[in-house]
N, C-alpha and C positions, 0 to 999 in steps of 0.2 A: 539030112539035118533034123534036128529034134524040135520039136516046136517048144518055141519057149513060153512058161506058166508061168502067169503074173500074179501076184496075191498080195496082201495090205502087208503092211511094214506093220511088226509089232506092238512099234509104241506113238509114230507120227501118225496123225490122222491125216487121209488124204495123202498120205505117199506110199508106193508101191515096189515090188521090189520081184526082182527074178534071181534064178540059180542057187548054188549053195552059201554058205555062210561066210565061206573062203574068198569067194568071187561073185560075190554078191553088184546085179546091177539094179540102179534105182529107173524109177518112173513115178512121171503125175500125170494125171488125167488133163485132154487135152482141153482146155477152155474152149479155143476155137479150131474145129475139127479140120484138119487137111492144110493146115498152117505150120510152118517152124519159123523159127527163128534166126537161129545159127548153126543150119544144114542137122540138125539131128534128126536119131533114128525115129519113125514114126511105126509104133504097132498096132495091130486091131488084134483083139485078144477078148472073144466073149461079146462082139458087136460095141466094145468101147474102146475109142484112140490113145493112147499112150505117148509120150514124147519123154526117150531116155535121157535121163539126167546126168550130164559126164562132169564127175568130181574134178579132172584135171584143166575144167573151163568154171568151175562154180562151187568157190571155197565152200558156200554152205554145203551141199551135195557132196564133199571131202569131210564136212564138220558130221553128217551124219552118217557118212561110214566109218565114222569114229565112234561111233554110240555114245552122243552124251546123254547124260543121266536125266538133264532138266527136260522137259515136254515143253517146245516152242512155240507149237500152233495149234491154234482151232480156227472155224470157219471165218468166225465176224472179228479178226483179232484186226486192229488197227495198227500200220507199222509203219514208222520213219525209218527208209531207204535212202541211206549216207553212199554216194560213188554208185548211183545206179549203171553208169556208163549205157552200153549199146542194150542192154536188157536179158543179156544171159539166164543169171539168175534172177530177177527179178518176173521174167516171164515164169518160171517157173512156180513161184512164191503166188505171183497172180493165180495159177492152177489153184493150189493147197488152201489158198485162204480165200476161195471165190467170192463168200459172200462178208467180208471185208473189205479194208482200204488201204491202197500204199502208197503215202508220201513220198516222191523219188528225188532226191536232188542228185543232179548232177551239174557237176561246174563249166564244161570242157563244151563247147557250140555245137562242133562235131558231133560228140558223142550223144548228144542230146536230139539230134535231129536224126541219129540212127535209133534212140531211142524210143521216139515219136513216133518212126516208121514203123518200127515193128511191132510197136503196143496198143496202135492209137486205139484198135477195135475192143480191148481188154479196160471195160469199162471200173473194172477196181484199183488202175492207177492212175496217179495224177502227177505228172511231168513237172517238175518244178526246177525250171535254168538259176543255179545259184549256186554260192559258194559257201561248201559246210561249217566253216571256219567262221563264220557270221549268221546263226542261226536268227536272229533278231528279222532277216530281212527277206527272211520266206514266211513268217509266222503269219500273215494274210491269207496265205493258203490253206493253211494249218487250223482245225475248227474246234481241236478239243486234245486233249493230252494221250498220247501213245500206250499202246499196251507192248510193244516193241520197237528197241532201235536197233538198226543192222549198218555197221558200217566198214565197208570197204576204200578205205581212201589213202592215197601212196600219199604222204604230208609225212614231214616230221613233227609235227605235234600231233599225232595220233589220240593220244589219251585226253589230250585238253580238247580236242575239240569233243572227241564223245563226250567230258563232262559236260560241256557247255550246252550240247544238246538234251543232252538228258536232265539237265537242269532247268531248261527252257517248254521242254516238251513229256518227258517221260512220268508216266504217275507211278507213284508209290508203288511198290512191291511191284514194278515193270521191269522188263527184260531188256538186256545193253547185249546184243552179238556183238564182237570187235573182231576183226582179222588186224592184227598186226604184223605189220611187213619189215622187219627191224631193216634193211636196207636202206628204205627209205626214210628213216631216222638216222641212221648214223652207218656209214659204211666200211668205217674203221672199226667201233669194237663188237664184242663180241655179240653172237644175236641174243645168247641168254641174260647179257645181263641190260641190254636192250627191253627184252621180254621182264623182267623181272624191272627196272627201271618205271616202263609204261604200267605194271601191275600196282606201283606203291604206290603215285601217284592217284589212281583209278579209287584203292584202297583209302588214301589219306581223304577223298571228297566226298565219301559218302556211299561210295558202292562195293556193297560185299562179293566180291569173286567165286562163284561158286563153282567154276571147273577152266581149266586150263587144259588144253587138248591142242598138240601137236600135231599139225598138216603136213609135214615137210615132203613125204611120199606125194601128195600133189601137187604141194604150192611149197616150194624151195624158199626156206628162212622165213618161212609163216607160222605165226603159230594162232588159236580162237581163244580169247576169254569168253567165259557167258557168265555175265555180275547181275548183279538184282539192287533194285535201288531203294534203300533203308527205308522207311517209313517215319513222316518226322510227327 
């Protein structure tokens, strides 16, 4: 078997990548060393831990083997995490943005207390039981306005609640990730005009769309906006 070489991903800081371009897999450096999460692979590679990152559990990790164009992270970036659930991808994000902070709401009791478990020692997130659809009533938590919001949440208002958040919390010229899951909007028509629906909407309140990238090879009738929010 070939040892696998792990080297820095081109354009994210703090994410790592193995194999060819075709079949490219990702990694981030492991926060807390000889820990996982959700059973992933762990490498030592150069005396540093790795924990692979599988796109088909973490729409982000699908959104950059998509290559978007925009540059999402650096180390102190501060981000409101909408749908943290059990902490898939947000352990991960903990990696890449070590010396930052992530707002995490999650609504669901459950998934919060698996969230807990498996984060608590990942002192760059901060757990917040609530529901995203009412940003007003985590803002106690919340100490200063976001340089990013990431939101994964199965609701059919998708779109209105990332305004409402990113109204409440995101600064100027700040980054909105959305995964939209048209199913969970409407399960009769179609996804694109789903997608294209949740877009005008996004469009009409003040935030510019700057790339529309389809997951569907991961995440079945998903697709990522990544908007940026106008400067008033």
């Amino acid at each position: 078997m070939s040892k696998i070489e792990i080297r820095n991903h081109p354009k994210f800081s703090n994410v790592f990548i193995s194999g060819p371009q075709e079949r490219l897999r990702l990694y981030t450096t492991n926060l807390l060393e000889g820990k996982r999460v959700y059973g992933e692979k762990l490498i030592n590679y150069k005396g540093i831990e790795y924990r692979e990152w599988d796109p088909y559990r973490s729409k982000l990790a699908a959104l950059i083997l998509e290559n978007p164009l925009t540059n999402l992270f650096y180390e102190d970036l501060k981000c409101l995490y909408l749908g943290a659930s059990s902490g898939t991808t947000i352990s991960h994000l903990s990696d890449i943005i070590h010396s930052g902070i992530i707002y995490s709401v999650e609504f669901a009791e459950r998934s919060m207390r698996q969230l807990i478990q498996n984060t608590s020692k990942r002192l760059n997130i901060i757990p917040i039981l609530a529901d995203a659809r009412f940003p007003e009533t985590y803002a106690k938590y919340i100490f200063t306005n976001v340089d990013l919001i990431y939101q994964d949440v199965a609701q059919p208002r998708q779109a209105e609640i990332a305004l409402e958040n990113c109204n409440y919390y995101l600064k100027d010229d700040g980054i909105l990730i959305i995964a939209i899951k048209s199913q969970s909007i409407d399960s009769i028509k179609k996804s694109e005009q789903i997608y294209a629906q949740e877009k005008r909407i996004l469009e009409k309140n003040g935030l510019n769309i700057v790339e529309s990238i389809n997951i569907h090879k991961y995440a079945a009738n998903h697709i990522i906006l990544i908007a940026k929010k106008e400067i008033n």
